[in-house]
DSSP file (Angstrom, degrees, kcal/mol; ACC not computed):
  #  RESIDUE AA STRUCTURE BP1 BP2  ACC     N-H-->O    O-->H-N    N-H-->O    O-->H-N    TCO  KAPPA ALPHA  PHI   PSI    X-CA   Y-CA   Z-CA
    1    1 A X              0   0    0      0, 0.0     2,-1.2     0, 0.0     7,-0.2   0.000 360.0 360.0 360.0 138.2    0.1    7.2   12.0
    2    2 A X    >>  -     0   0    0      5,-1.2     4,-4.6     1,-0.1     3,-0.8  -0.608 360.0-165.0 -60.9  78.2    0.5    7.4   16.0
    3    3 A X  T 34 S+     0   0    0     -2,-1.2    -1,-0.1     1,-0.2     0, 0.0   0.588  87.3  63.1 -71.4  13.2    0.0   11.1   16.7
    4    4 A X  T 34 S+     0   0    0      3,-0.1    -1,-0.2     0, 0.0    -2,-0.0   0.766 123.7   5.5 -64.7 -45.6    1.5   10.2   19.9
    5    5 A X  T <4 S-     0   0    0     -3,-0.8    -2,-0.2     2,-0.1     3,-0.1   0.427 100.9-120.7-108.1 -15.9    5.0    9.1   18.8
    6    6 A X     <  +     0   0    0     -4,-4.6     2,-0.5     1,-0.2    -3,-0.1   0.952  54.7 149.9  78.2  18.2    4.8    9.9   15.5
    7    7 A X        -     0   0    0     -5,-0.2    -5,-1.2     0, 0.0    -1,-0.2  -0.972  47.7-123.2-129.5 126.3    5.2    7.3   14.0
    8    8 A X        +     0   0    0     -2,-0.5     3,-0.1    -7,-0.2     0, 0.0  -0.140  35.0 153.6 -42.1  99.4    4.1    5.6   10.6
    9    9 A X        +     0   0    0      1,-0.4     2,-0.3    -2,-0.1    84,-0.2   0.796  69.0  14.9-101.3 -22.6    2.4    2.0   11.0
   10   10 A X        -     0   0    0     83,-0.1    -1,-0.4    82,-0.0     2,-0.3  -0.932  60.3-159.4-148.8 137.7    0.1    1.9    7.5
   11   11 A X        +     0   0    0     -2,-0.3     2,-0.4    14,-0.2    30,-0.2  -0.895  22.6 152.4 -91.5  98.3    0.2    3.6    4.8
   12   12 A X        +     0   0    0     -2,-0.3     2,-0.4    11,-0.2    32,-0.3  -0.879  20.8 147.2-128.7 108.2   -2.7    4.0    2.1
   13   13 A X  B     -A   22   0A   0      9,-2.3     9,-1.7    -2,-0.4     3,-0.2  -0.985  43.2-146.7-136.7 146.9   -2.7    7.2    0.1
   14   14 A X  S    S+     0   0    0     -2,-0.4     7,-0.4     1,-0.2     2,-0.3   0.406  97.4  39.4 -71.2  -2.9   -3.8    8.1   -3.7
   15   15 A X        -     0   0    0      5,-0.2     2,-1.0     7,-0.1    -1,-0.2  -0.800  65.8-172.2-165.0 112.6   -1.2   10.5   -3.6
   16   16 A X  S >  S-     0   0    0      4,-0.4     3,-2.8    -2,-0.3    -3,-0.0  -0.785  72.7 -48.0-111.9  98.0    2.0   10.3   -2.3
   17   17 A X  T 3  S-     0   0    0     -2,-1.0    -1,-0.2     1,-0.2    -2,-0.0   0.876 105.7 -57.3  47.0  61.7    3.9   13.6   -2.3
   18   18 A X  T 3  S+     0   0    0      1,-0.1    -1,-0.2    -3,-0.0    -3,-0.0   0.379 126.4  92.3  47.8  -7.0    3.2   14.6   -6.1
   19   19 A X  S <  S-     0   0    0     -3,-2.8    -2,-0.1     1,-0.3    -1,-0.1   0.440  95.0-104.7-117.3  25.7    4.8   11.3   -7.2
   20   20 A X        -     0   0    0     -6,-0.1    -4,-0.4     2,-0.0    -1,-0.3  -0.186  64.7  -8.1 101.1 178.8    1.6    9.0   -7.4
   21   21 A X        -     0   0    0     -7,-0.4     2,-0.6    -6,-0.2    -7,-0.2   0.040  42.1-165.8 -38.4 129.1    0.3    6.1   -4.9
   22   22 A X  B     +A   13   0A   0     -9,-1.7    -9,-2.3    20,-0.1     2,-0.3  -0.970  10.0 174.6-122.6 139.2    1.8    4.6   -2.0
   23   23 A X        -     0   0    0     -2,-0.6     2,-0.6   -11,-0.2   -11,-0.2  -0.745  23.9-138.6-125.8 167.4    0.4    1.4   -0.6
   24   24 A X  B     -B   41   0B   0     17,-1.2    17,-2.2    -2,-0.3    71,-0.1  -0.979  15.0-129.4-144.6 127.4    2.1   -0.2    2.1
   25   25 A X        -     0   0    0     -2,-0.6    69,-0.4    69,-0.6     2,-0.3   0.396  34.8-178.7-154.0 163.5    2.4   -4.2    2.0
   26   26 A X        -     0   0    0     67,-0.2    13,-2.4    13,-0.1     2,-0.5  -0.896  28.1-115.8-172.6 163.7    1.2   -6.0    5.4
   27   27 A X  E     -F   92   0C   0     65,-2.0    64,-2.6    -2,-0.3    65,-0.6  -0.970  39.5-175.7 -72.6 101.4    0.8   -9.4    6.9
   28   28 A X  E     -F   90   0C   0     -2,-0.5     9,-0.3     9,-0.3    62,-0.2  -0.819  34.4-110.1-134.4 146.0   -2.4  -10.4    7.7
   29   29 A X        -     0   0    0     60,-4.1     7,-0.2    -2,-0.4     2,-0.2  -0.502  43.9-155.6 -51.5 148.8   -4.7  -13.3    9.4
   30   30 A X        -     0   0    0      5,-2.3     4,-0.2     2,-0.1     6,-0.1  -0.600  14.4-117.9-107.4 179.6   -6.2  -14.7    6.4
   31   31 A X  S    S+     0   0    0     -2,-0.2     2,-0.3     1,-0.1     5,-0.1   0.004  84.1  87.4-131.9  62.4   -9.5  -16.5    6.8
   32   32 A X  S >  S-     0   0    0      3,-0.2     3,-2.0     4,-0.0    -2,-0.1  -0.888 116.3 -39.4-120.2 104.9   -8.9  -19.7    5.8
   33   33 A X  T 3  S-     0   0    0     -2,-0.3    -2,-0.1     1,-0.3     3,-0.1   0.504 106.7 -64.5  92.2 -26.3   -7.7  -21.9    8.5
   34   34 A X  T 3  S+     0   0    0      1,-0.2    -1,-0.3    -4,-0.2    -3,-0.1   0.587  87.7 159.3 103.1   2.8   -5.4  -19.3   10.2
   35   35 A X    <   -     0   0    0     -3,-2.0    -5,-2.3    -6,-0.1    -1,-0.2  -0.391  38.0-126.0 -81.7 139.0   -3.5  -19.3    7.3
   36   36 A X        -     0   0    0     -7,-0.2    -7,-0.1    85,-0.1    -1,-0.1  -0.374  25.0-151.4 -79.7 179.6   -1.4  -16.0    7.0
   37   37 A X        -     0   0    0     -9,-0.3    -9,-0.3    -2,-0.1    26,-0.1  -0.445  13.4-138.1-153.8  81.9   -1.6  -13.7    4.1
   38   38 A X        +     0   0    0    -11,-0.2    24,-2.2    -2,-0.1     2,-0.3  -0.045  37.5 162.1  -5.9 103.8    0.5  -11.2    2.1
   39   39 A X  E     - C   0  61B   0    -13,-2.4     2,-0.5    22,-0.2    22,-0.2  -0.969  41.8-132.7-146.7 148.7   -1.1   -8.0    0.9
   40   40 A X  E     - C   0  60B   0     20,-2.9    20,-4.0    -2,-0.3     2,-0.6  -0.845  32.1-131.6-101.7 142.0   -1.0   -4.7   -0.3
   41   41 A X  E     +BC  24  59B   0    -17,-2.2   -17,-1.2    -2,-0.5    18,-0.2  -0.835  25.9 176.4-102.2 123.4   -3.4   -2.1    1.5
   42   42 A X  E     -     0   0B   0     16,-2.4     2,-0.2    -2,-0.6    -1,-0.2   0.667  62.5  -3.6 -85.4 -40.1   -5.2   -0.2   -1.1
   43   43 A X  E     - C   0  58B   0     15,-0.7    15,-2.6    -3,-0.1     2,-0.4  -0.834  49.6-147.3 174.2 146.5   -7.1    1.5    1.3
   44   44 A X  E     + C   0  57B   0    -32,-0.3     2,-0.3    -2,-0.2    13,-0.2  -0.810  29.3 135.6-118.5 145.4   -8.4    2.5    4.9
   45   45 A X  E     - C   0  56B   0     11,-1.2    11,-1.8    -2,-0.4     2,-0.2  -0.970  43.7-114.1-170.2 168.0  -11.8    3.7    6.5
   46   46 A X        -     0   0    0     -2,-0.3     2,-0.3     9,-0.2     9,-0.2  -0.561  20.4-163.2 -97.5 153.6  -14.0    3.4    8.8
   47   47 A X        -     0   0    0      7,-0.4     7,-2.1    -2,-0.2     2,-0.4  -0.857  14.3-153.4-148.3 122.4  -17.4    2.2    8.2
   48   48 A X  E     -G   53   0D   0     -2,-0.3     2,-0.7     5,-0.2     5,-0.2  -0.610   9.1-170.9-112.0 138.5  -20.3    2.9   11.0
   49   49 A X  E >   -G   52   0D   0      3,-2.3     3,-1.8    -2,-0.4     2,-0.3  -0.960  58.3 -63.2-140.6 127.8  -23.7    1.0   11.9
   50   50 A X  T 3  S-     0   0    0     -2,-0.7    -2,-0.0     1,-0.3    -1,-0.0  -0.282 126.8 -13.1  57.3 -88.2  -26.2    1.9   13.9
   51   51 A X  T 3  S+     0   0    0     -2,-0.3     2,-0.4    -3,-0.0    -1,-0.3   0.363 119.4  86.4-113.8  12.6  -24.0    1.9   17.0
   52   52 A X  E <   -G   49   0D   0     -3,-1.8    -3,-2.3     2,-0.0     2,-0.5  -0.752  57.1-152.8-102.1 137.7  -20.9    0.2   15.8
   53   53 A X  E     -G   48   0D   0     -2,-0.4     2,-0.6    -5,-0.2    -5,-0.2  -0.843  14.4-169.2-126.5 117.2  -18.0    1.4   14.2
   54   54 A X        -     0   0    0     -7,-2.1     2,-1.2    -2,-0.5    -7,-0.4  -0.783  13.3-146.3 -90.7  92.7  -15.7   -1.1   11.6
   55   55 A X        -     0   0    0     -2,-0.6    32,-3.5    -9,-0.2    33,-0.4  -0.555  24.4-161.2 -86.0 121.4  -12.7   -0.3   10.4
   56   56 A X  E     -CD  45  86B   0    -11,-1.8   -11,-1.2    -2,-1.2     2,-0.6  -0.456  16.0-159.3 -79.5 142.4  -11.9   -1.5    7.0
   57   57 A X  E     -CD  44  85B   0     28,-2.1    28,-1.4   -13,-0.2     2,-0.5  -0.920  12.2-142.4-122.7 135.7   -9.5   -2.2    4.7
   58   58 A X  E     -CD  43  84B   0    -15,-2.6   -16,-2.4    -2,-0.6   -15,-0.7  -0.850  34.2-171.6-125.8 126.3   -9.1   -2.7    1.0
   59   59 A X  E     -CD  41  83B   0     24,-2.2    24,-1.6    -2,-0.5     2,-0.7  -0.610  36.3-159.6-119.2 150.8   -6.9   -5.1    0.0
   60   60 A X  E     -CD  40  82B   0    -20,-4.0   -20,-2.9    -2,-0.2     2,-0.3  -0.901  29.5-155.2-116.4 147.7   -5.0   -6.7   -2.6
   61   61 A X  E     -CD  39  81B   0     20,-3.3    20,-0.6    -2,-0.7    19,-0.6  -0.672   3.0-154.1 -93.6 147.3   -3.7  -10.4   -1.7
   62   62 A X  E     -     0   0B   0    -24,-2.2    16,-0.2    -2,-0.3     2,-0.2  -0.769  18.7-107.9-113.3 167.8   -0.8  -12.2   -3.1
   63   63 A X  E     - D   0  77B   0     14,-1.4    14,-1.4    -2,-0.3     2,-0.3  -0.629  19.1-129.2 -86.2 130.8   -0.1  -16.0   -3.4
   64   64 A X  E     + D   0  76B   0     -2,-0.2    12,-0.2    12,-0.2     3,-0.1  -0.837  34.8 163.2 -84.0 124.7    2.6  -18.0   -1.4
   65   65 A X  E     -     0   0B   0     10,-1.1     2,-0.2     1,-0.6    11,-0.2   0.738  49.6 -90.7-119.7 -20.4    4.5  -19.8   -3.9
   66   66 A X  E     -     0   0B   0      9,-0.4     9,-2.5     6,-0.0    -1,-0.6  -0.909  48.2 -48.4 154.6-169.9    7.7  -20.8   -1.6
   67   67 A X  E     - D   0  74B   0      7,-0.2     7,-0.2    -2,-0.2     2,-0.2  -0.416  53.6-110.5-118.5-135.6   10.4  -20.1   -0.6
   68   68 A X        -     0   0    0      5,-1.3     4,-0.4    -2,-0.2    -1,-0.1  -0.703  33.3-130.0-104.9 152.5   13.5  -18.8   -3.0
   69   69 A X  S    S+     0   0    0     -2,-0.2    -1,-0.1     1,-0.2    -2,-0.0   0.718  93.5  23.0 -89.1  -6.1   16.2  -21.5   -3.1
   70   70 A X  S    S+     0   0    0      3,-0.1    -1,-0.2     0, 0.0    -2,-0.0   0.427 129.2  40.1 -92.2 -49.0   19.1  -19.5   -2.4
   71   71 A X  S    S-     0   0    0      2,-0.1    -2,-0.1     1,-0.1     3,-0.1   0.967  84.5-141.8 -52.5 -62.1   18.0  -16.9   -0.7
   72   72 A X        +     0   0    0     -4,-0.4     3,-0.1     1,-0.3    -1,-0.1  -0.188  49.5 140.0  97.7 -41.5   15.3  -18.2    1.4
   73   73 A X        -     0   0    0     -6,-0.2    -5,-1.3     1,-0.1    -1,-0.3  -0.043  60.0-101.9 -41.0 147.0   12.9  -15.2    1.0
   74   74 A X  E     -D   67   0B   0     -7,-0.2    34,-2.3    34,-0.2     2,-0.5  -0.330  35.4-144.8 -93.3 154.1    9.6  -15.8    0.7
   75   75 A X  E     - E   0 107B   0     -9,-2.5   -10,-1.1    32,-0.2    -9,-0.4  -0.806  11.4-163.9-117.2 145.5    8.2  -15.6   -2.7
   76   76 A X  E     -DE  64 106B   0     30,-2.1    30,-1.9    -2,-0.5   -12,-0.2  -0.946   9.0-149.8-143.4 156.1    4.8  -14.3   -3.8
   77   77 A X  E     -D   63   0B   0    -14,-1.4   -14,-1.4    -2,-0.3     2,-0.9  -0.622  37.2-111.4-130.0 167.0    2.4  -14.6   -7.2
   78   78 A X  E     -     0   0B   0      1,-0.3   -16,-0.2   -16,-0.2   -17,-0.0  -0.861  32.1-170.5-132.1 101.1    0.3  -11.9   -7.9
   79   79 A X  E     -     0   0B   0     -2,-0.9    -1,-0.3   -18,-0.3   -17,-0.2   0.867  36.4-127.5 -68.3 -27.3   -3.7  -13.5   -7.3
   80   80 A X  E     +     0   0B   0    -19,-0.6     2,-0.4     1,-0.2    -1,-0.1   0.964  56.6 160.5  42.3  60.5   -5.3  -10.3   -8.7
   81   81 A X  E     +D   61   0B   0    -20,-0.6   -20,-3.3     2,-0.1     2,-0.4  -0.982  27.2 174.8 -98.2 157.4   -7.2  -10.3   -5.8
   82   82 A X  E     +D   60   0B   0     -2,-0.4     2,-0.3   -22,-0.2   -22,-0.2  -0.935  16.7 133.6-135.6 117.8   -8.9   -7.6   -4.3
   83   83 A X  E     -D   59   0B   0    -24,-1.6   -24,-2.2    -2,-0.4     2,-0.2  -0.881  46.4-105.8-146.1-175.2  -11.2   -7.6   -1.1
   84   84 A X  E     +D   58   0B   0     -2,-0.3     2,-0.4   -26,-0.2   -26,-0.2  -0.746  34.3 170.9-111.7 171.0  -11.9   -5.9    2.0
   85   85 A X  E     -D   57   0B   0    -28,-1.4   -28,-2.1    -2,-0.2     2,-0.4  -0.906  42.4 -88.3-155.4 161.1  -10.9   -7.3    5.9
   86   86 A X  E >   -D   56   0B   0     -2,-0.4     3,-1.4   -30,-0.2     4,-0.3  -0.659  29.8-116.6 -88.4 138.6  -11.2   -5.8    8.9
   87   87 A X  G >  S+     0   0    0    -32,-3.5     3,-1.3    -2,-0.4   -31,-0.1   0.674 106.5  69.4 -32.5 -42.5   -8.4   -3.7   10.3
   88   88 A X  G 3  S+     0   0    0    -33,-0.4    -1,-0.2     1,-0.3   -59,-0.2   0.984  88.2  73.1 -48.3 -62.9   -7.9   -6.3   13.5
   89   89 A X  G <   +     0   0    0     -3,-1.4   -60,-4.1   -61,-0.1     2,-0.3   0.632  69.6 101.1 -55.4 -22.8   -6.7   -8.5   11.2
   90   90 A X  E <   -F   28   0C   0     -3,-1.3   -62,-0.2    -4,-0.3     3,-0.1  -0.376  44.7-172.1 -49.0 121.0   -3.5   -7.1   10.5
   91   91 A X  E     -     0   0C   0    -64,-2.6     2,-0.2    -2,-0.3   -63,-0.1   0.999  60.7 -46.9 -74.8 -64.5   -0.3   -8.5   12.1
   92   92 A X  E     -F   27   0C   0    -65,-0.6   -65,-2.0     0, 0.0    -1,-0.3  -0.797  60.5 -87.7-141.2 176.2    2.4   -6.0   11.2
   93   93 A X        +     0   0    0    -67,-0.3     2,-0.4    -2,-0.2   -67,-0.2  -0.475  42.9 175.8 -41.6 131.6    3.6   -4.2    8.3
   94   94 A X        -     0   0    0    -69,-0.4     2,-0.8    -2,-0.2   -69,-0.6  -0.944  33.7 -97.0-159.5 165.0    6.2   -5.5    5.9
   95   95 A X        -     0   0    0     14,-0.5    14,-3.9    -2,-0.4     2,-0.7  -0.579  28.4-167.1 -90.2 108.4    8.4   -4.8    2.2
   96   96 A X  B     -H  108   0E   0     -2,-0.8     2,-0.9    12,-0.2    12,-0.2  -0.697  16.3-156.8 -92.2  87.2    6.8   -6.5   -0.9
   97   97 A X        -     0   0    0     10,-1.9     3,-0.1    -2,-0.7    11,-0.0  -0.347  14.5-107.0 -64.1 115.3    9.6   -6.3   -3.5
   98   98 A X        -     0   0    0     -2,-0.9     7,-0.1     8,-0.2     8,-0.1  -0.162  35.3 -93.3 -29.5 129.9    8.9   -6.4   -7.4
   99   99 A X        -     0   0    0      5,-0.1     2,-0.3     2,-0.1     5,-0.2   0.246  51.7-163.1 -51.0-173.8    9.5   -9.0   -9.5
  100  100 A X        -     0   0    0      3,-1.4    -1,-0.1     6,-0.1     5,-0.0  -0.992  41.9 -95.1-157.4 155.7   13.3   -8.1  -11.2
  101  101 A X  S    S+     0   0    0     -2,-0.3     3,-0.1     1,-0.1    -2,-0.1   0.775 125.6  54.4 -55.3 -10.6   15.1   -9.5  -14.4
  102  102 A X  S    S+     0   0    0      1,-0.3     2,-0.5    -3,-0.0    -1,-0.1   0.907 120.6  18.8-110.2 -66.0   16.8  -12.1  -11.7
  103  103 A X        -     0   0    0      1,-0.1    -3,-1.4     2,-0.1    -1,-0.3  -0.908  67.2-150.9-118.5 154.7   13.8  -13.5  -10.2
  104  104 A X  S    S+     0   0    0     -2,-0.5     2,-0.3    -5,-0.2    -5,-0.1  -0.143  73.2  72.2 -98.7  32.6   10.1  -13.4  -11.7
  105  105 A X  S    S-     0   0    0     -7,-0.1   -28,-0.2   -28,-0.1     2,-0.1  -0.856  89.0 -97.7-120.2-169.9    8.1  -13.4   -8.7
  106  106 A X  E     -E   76   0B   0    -30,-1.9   -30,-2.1    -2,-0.3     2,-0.2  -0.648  44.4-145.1 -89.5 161.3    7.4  -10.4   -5.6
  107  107 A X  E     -E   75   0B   0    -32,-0.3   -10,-1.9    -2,-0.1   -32,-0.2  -0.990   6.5-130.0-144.3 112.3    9.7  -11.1   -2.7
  108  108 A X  B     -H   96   0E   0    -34,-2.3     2,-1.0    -2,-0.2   -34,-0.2  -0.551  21.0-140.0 -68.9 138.3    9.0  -10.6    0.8
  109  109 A X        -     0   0    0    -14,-3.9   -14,-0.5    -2,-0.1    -1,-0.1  -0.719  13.0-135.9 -88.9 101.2   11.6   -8.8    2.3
  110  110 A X        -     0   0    0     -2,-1.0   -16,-0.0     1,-0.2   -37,-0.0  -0.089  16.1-165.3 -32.9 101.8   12.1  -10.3    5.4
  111  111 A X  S    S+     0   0    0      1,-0.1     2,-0.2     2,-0.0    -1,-0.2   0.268  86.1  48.9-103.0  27.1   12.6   -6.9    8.3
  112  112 A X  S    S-     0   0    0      0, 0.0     2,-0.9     0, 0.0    -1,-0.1  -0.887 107.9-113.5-132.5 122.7   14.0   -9.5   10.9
  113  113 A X  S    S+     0   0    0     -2,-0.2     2,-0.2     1,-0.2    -2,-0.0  -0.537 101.4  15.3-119.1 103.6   16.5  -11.5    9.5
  114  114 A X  S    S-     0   0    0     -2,-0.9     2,-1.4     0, 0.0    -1,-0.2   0.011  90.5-130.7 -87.8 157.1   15.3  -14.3    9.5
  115  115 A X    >>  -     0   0    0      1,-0.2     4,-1.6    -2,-0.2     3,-0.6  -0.474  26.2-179.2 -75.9 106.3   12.0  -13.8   10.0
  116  116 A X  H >> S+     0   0    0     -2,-1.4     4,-1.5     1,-0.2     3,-0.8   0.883  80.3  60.4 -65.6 -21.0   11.4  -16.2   12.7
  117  117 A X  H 3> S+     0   0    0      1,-0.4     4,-1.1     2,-0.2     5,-0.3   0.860 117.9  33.7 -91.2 -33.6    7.5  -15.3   12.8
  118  118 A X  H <4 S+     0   0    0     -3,-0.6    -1,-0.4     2,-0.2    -2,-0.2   0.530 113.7  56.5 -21.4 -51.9    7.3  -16.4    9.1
  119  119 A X  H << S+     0   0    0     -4,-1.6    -2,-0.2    -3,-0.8    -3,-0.2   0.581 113.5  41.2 -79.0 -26.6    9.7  -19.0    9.2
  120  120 A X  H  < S+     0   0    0     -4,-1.5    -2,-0.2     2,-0.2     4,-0.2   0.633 117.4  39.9-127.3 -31.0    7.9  -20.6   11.8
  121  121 A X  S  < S+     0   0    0     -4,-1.1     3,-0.3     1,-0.2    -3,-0.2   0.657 114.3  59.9 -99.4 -10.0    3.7  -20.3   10.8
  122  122 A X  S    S+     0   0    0     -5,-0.3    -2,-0.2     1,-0.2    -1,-0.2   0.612  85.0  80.7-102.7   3.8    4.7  -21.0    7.1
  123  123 A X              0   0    0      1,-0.1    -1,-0.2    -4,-0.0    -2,-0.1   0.749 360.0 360.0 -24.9 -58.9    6.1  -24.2    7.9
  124  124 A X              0   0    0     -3,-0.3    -1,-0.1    -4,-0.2    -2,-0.1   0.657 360.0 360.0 -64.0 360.0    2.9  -26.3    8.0
């Protein structure tokens, strides 16, 4: 959070207001290639050496499977993977929707619509 504005950019807490976890979804450089990457952040901290300080993240990654054929929304598989990156590497925040009885994968919600910044590196 910005204790200047006040305002909420990440969220990772084990307890969210008595009613269990909230983890807050992000966009991130990946490191393959440049390739972006779809993730939930599990958790944030700092971790210091010697004179350095790294802020970390632990994350779980999802899978690009396309995108939906009516929709358009971008579609995600769920790698059951879990690593850490460094905080830099987040682009923005964004809504990772659940699978549903209508389609069986997560669904980026797109919060520009469309999302040109999306539309445009997940092209290639």
């Amino acid at each position: 959070m910005s204790a200047a504005i006040k305002h909420d950019i990440l969220r990772a807490t084990p307890c969210w207001r008595k009613t269990g976890p909230r983890y807050d979804c992000a966009l991130i450089n990946g490191n393959r290639d440049g390739q972006l990457d779809f993730v939930e952040i599990y958790g944030l901290f700092s971790v210091r050496l010697s004179s350095m300080t790294y802020r970390i993240a632990l994350i779980h990654r999802f899978h690009f499977v396309g995108r939906h054929p009516s929709s358009e929304y971008i579609e995600l598989q769920d790698g059951n993977d879990f690593c850490f990156i460094f905080v830099d590497t987040i682009i923005r925040a964004l809504h990772i929707l659940p699978p549903s009885t209508y389609n069986h994968h997560y669904t980026v919600q797109d919060l520009q619509s469309p999302d040109m910044h999306l539309r445009l590196e997940l092209m290639h």
